[in-house]
C-alpha positions in Angstrom: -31.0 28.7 -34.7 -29.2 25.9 -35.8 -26.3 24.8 -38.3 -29.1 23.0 -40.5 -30.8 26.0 -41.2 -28.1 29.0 -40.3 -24.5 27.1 -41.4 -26.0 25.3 -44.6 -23.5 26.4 -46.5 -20.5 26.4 -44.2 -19.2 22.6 -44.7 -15.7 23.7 -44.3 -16.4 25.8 -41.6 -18.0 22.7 -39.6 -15.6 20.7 -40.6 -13.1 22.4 -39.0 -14.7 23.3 -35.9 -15.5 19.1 -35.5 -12.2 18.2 -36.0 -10.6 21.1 -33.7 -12.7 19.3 -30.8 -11.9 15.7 -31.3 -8.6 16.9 -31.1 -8.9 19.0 -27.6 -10.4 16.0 -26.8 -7.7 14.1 -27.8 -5.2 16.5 -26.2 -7.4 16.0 -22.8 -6.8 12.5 -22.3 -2.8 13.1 -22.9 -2.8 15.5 -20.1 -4.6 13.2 -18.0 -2.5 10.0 -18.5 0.9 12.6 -18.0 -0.7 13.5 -14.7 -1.7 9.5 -13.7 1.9 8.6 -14.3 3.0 12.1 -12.2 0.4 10.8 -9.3 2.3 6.8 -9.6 5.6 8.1 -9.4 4.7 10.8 -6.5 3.2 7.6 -4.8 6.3 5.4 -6.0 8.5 8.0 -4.5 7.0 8.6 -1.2 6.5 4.7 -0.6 10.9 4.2 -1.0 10.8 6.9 1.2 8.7 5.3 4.2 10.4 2.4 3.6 13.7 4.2 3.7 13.3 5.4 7.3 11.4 2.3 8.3 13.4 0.3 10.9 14.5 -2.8 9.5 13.2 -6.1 12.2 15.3 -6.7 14.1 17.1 -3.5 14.1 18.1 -0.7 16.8 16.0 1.6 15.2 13.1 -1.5 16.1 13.9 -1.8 19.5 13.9 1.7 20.2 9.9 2.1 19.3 8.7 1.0 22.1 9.5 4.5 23.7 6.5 7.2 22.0 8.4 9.8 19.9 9.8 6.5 17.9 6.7 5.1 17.5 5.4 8.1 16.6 7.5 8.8 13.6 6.8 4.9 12.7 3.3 5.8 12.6 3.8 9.1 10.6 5.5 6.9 7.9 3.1 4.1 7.9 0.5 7.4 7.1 2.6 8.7 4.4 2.4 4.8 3.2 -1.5 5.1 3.4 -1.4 8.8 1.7 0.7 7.2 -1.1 -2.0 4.7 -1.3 -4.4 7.0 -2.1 -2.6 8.7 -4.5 -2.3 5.4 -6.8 -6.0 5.3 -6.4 -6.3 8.6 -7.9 -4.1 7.8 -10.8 -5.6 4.5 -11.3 -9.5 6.3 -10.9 -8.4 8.6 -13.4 -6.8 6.3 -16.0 -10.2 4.1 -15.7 -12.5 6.6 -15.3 -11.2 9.7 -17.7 -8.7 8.2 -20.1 -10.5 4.7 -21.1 -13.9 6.5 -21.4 -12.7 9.0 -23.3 -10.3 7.2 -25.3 -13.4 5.0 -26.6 -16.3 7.8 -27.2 -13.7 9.5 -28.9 -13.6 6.6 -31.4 -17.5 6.7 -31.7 -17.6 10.0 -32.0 -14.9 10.1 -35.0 -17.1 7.5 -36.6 -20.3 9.7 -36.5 -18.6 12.7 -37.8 -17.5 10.9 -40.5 -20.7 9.7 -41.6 -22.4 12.8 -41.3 -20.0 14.7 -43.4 -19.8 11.5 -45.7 -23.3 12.1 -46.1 -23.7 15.6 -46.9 -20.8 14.7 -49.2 -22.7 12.8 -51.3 -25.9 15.1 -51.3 -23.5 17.8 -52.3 -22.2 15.5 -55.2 -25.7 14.6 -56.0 -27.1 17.5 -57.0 -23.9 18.4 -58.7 -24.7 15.8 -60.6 -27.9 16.6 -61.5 -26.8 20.4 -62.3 -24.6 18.9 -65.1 -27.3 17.2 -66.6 -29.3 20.2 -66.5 -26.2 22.1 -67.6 -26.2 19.7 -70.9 -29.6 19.1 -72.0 -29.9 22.9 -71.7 -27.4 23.7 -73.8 -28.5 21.0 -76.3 -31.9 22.9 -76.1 -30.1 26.5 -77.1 -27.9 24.2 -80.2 -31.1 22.5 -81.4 -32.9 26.1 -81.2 -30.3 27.9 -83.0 -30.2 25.5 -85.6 -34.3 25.3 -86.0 -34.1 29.3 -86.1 -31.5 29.1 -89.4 -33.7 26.2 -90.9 -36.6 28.4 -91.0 -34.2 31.6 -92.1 -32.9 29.2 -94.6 -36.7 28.3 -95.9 -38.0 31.5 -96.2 -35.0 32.3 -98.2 -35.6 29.8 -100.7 -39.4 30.2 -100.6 -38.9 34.1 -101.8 -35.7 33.2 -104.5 -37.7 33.3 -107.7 -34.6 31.0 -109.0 -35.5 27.8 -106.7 -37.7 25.1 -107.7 -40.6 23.9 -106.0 -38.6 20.9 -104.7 -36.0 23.1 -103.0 -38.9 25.1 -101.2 -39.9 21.3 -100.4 -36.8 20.3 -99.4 -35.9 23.5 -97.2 -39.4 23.9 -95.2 -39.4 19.9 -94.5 -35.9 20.4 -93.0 -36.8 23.5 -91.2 -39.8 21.5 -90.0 -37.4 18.7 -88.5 -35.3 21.1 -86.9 -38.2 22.9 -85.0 -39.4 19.5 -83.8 -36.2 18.1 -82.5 -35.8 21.9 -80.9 -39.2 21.3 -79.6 -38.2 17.8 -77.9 -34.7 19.6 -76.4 -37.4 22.3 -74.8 -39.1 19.7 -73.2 -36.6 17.3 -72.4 -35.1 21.2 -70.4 -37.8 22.0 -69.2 -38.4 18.6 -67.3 -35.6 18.2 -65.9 -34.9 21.6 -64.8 -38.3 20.9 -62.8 -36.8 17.8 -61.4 -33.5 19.6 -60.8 -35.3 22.1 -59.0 -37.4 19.7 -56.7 -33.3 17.8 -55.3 -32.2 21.4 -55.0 -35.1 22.0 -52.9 -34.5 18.6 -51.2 -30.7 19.1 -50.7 -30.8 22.8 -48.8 -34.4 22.6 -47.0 -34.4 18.9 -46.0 -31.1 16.9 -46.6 -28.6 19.5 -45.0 -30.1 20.3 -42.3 -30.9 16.7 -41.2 -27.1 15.9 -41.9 -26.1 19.4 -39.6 -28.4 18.9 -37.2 -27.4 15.4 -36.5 -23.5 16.9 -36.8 -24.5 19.6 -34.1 -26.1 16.6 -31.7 -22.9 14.9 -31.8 -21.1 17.8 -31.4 -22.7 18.9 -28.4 -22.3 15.7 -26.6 -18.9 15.7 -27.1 -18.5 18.7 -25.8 -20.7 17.4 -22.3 -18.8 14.4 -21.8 -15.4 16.4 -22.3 -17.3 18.6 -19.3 -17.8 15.5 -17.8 -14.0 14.4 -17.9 -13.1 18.1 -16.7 -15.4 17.4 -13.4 -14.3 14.1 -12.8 -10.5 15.2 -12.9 -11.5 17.3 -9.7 -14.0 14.4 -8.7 -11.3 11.5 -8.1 -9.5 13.7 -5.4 -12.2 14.5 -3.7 -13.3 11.6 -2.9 -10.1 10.6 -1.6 -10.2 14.0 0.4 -11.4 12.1 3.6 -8.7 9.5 3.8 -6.3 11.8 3.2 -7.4 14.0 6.1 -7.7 10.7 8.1 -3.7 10.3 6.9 -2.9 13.7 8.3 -5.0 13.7 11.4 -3.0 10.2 12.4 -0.2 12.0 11.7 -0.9 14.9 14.3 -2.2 12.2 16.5 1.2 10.7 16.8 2.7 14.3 17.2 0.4 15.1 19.7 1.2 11.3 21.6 4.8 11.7 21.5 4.3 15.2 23.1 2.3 13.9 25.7 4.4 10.7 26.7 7.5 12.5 27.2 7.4 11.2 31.0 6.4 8.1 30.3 9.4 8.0 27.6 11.7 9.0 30.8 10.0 6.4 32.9 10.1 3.6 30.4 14.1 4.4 29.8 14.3 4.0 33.6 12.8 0.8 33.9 14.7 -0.7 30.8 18.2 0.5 31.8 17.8 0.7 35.8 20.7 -1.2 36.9 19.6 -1.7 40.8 23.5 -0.9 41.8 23.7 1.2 45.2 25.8 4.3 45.1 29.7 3.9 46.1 30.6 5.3 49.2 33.3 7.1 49.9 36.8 5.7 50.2 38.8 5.5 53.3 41.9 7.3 54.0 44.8 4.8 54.1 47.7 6.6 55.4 50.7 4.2 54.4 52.9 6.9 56.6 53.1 4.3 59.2 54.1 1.5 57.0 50.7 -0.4 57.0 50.6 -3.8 55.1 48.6 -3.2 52.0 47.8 -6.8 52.0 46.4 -6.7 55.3 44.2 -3.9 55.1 40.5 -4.3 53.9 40.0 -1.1 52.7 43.3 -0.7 50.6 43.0 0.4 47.4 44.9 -2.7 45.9 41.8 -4.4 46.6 39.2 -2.2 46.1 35.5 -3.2 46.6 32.4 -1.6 45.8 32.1 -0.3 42.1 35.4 -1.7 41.6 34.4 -5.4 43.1 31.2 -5.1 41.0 33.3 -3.9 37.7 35.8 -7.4 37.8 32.2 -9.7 38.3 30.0 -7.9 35.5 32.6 -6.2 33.2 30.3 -3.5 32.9 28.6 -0.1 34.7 31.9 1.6 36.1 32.2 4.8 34.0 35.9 4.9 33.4 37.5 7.5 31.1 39.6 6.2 28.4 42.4 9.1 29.5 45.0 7.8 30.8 46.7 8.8 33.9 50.3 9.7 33.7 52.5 7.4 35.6 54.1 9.4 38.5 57.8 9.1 38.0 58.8 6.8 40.8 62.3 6.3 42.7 63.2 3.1 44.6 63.1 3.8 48.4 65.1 1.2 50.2 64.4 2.1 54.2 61.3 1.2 54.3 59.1 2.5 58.0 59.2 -0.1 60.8 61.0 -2.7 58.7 58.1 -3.6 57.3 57.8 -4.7 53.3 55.8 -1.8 51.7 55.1 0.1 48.9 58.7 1.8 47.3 57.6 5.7 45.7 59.2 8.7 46.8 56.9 11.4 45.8 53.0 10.6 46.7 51.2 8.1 48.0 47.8 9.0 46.2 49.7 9.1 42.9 51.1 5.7 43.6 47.8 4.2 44.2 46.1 5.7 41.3 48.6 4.1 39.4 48.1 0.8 41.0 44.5 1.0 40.1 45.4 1.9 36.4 47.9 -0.7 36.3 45.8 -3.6 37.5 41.8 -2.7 36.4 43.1 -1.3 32.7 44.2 -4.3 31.5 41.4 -5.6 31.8 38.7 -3.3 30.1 39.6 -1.6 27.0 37.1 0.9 27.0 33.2 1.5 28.5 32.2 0.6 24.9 34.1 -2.6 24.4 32.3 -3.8 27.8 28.9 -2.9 26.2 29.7 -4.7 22.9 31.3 -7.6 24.1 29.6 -9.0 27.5 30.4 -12.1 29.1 27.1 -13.6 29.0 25.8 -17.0 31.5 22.7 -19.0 31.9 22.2 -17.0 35.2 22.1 -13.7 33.3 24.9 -12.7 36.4 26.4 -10.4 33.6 23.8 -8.0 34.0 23.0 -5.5 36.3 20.5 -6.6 39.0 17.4 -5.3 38.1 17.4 -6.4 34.4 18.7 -9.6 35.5 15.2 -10.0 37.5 13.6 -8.5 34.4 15.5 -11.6 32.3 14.9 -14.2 35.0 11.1 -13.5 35.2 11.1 -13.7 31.6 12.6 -17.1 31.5 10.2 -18.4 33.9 7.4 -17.0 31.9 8.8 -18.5 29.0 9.5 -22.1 31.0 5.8 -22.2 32.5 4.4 -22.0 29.1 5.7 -24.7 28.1 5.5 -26.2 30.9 1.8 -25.9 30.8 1.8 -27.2 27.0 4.1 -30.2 27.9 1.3 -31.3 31.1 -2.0 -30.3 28.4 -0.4 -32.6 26.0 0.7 -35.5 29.0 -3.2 -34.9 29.8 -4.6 -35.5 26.3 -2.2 -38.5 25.8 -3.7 -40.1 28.8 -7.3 -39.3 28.2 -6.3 -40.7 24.4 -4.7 -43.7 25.8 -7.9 -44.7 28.0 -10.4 -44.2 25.4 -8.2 -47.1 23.6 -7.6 -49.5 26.3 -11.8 -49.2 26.3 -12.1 -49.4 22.4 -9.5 -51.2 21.6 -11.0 -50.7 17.9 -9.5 -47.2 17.9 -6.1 -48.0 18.7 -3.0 -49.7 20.7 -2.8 -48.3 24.1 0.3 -49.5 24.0 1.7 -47.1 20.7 1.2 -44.1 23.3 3.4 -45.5 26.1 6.7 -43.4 24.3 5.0 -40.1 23.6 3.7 -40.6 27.4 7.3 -41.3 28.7 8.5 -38.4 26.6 6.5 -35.8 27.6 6.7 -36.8 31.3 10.9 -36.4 31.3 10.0 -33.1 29.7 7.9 -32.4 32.3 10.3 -33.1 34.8 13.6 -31.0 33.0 11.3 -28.1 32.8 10.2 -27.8 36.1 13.9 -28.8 37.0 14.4 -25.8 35.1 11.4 -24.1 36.6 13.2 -24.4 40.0 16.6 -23.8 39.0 15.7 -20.1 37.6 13.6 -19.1 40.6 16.4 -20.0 42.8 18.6 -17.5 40.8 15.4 -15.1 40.8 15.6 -15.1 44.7 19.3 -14.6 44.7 18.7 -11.5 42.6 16.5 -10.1 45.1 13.4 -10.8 43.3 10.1 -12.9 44.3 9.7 -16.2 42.6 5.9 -17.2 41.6 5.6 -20.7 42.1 4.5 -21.3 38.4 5.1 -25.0 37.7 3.3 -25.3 41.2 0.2 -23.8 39.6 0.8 -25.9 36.7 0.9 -29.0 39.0 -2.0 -27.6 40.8 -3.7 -27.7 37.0 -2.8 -31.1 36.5 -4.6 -32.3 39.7 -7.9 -30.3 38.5 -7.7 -31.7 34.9 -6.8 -35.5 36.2 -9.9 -34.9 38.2 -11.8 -34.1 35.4 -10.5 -36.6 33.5 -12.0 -39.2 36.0 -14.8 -37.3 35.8 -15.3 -38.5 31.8 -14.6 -41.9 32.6 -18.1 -43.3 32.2 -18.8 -40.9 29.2 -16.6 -41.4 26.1 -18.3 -38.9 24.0 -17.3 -36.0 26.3 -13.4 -37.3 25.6 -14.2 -37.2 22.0 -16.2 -33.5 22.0 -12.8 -32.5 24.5 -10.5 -34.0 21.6 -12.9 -32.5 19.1 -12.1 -28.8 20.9 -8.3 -29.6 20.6 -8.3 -30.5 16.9 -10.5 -27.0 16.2 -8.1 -25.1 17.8 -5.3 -26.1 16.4 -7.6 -25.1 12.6 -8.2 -22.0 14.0 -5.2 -21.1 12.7 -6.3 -21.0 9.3 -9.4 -18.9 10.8 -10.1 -15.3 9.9 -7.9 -12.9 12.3 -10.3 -10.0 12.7 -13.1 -8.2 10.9 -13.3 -5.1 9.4 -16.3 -3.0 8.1 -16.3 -0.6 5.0 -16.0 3.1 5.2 -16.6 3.6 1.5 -17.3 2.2 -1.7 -14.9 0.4 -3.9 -15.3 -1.0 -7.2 -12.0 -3.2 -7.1 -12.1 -3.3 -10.7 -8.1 -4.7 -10.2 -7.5 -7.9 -10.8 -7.0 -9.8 -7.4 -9.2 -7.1 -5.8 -13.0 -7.6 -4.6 -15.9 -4.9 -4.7 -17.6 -3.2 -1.6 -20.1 -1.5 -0.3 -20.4 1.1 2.4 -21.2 -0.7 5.6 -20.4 -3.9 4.1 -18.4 -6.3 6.8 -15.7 -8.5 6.0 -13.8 -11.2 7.6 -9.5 -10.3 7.8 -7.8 -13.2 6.1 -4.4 -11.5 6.1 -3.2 -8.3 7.5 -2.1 -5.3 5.5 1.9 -6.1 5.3 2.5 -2.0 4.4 1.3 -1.9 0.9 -1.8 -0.5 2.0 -3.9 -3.8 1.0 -5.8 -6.1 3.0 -6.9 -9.4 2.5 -10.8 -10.2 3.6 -13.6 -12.5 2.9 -16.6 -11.7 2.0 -20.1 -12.5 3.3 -20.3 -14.8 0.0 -17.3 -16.4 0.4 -15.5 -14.5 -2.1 -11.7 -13.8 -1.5 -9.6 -10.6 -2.4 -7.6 -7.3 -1.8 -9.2 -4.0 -0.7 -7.5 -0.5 0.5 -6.7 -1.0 3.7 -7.6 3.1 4.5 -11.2 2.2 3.3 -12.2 0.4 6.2 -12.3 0.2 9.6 -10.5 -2.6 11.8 -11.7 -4.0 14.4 -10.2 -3.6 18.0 -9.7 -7.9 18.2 -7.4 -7.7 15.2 
């Protein structure tokens, strides 16, 4: 069965049926362009969200990730970056892989549908053709017959008048005569071409047609496979993003599961950020003022109150005062006062009068716990802060100091090494041009361990225990001086040391990891590269939360590939 031989005679019928399919076609690749630009603006969407709740550098929101359920939740929305990612993958799979293709066979397959129904157009039209001509020679034929019949009535007529002459019998059989012959050539001239009539007929339904509908039927049918084609790879693009996206959602359990079991280290860290190293106040002293003490002479009056109170006027900070305010005891001048002594004047309480000395003397100075935190008196000794963070900020300086430190000697020690390659060569250079750089970095070496010394004195006054770092830096410069006379009969080791400085400092430039391909990627994209499974790459520049990575290939070739389709190494 077939539409050559079964639907010869249903043009209309396959015309329609053609056309109704390019247009489903048609309809297809709307659908799936309206779903690409759903997928880009679902991706759109959830990227301004991560980078909606994303704490801005430099923010509190930043500092506060070092503790887990903070980082947690940065990690959730650098996942949700990665998930929207993949969803612009889909839509741009699609678009590429669905629309495009389809969009252009749909083009090719227009054209051959034309031509086939062009062509059994002009079959059809053809033999139509051909049927007129048949139509008129035969009816020439019946005309020319009709009239031959008459011609011979009309002879015999004449032939049996007695009243006609010879010449009219004559005259009447010779016309009769014409007229048969000329219906005798119409007869043939009918009979021919009906036969050749017959044989296009024959041609047109057994051969033509069905070579025009079979070929119609071909094309039809692989339009309708590569439409089945589009409808598996509209499932096919998610799927194979399926994996990724699972990876997206497992790293976002992950980080659940981490912030659920740091929760004591969360406490711990908090402890060790905020711990303040202050000792607990003791308790205050009873002062009775009944026997008309001096309040200046007593250490433990309240008018000069130590402990939290001492360490509250040196740090302006850590005493956990209310901002109530007490009410003023109402307060009567008492003019006899015990032992003739000059001492307090209240008639009512003692406690009250001291609690209003406090107020009146320590609330003048702080507005509020808040406006102490916002507004600290900071000082090179970091003696604003509480003890233990000002160890923590102390050690930190010294850090800070001895790596410099140690950059300031490695740079005295190249300077010399540099200046006694020249005074032998004096090809390569004045010694003399280094003497200022020397002298430079020497005073810097000497403010730094100045400062080197100065913060571990404070370190030690905070109660801490001061490494000796620009004594191990000294120590350094001893072992490298001694390797420097070690060089001095061989100038190429200075050069291969210099050489080592110099590729250092270009290793800057230098790939900052690797990474090795999870899956395949056509990067199609422009500013994108194509990659294998397996394939390894060098990191050129890390993913800045677009979900793209910069690499190198093997062959030198530079570009962008999803940053979810491979798999960093732990050096980056």
């Amino acid at each position: 069965m077939g539409w050559g031989t079964d639907l010869w005679d249903q043009y209309d019928v396959l015309d329609k049926h053609t056309q109704s399919g390019l247009d489903l076609v048609d309809r297809y690749v709307k659908f799936v362009k309206e779903r690409t630009e759903i997928e880009q603006n679902y991706a759109k969407q959830l990227r301004n969200l991560s980078k909606k709740y994303t704490p801005k550098r430099g923010s509190k929101e930043e500092q506060e990730c070092r503790f887990t359920n903070q980082q947690a939740f940065v990690d959730i929305l650098n996942e949700m970056n990665d998930y929207a990612g993949q969803r612009e993958i889909i839509a741009e799979n699609m678009m590429l892989s669905i629309c495009l293709e389809l969009t252009k066979y749909l083009q090719e397959v227009k054209q051959e549908r034309k031509s086939c129904l062009s062509d059994a157009k002009k079959a059809q039209q053809t033999l139509e053709s051909s049927y007129k001509q048949l139509d008129n020679i035969k009816k020439r034929f019946e005309r020319e017959w009709r009239e031959a019949e008459k011609a011979n009535q009309n002879a015999e007529k004449v032939d049996q008048d007695s009243t006609a002459t010879k010449a009219d019998v004559e005259k009447a059989k010779v016309h009769a005569h014409s007229r048969t012959h000329t219906a005798e050539e119409s007869r043939n001239d009918y009979a021919a071409l009906l036969q050749k009539y017959n044989k296009e007929q024959n041609q047109f339904y057994f051969t033509e047609i069905p070579q025009i509908y079979s070929k119609l039927q071909e094309v039809e049918e692989r339009r309708v496979r590569k439409l089945a084609e589009g409808y598996t790879l509209f499932a096919e693009m998610e799927k194979r993003v399926m994996p990724i996206i699972g990876k997206c959602l497992e790293g976002i359990a992950k980080a659940g599961n981490n912030s659920n079991t740091n929760a004591e280290r969360d406490s711990m860290l908090l402890v060790e950020q905020h711990k303040s190293g202050f000792e607990r106040p003791g308790d205050l002293e009873f002062e009775d003022y009944s026997h008309g003490m001096n309040r200046a002479s007593s250490e433990s009056s309240l008018g000069t109150p130590k402990g939290p109170l001492d360490l509250l006027g040196k740090n302006k900070k850590l005493w956990p005062f209310s901002k109530k305010k007490l009410p003023p005891p109402p307060l009567t001048p008492d003019p006899s006062p015990a032992n003739g002594l000059p001492g307090p004047k209240f008639s009512r309480d003692p406690l009250s009068y001291c609690l209003k000395e406090i107020n009146r003397t320590v609330k003048p100075r702080i507005s509020s716990f808040r406006t102490l935190r916002r507004t600290p008196a900071a000082s090179e000794d970091f003696g604003h802060l509480p003890p233990e963070q000002r160890r923590k900020k102390l050690q930190q300086k010294m850090d800070d100091i001895g790596k410099e430190l140690q950059k300031e000697v490695d740079q005295s020690q190249a300077l010399e090494k540099m200046k006694d390659v020249y005074e032998k060569n004096s090809q390569l250079g004045d010694p003399s041009s280094l003497e200022p750089q020397i002298s430079q970095t020497a005073l810097n070496v000497q403010r730094l361990q100045g400062e080197m010394q100065k913060y571990e004195s404070w370190l030690i006054d905070a109660g801490g225990q001061a490494l000796s770092r620009h004594g191990s830096t000294n120590n350094n410069t001893h072992d490298k001086s001694g390797s420097e006379s070690s060089h001095e009969n061989n100038p190429q080791a200075i050069y291969t040391e210099f050489d080592d400085d110099f590729d250092d400092e270009e290793e800057i430039f230098a790939p900052i990891g690797q990474c090795t391909a999870l899956y395949n990627f056509e990067g199609s994209s422009e500013g994108t590269i194509p990659m294998r499974t397996g394939e390894v790459f060098a990191v050129v520049e890390e993913d800045k939360g677009d979900g793209w990575t910069r690499v190198q290939s093997a062959s030198g070739d530079e570009g962008y590939i999803p940053t979810s389709y491979v798999k960093i190494s732990p050096g980056m």
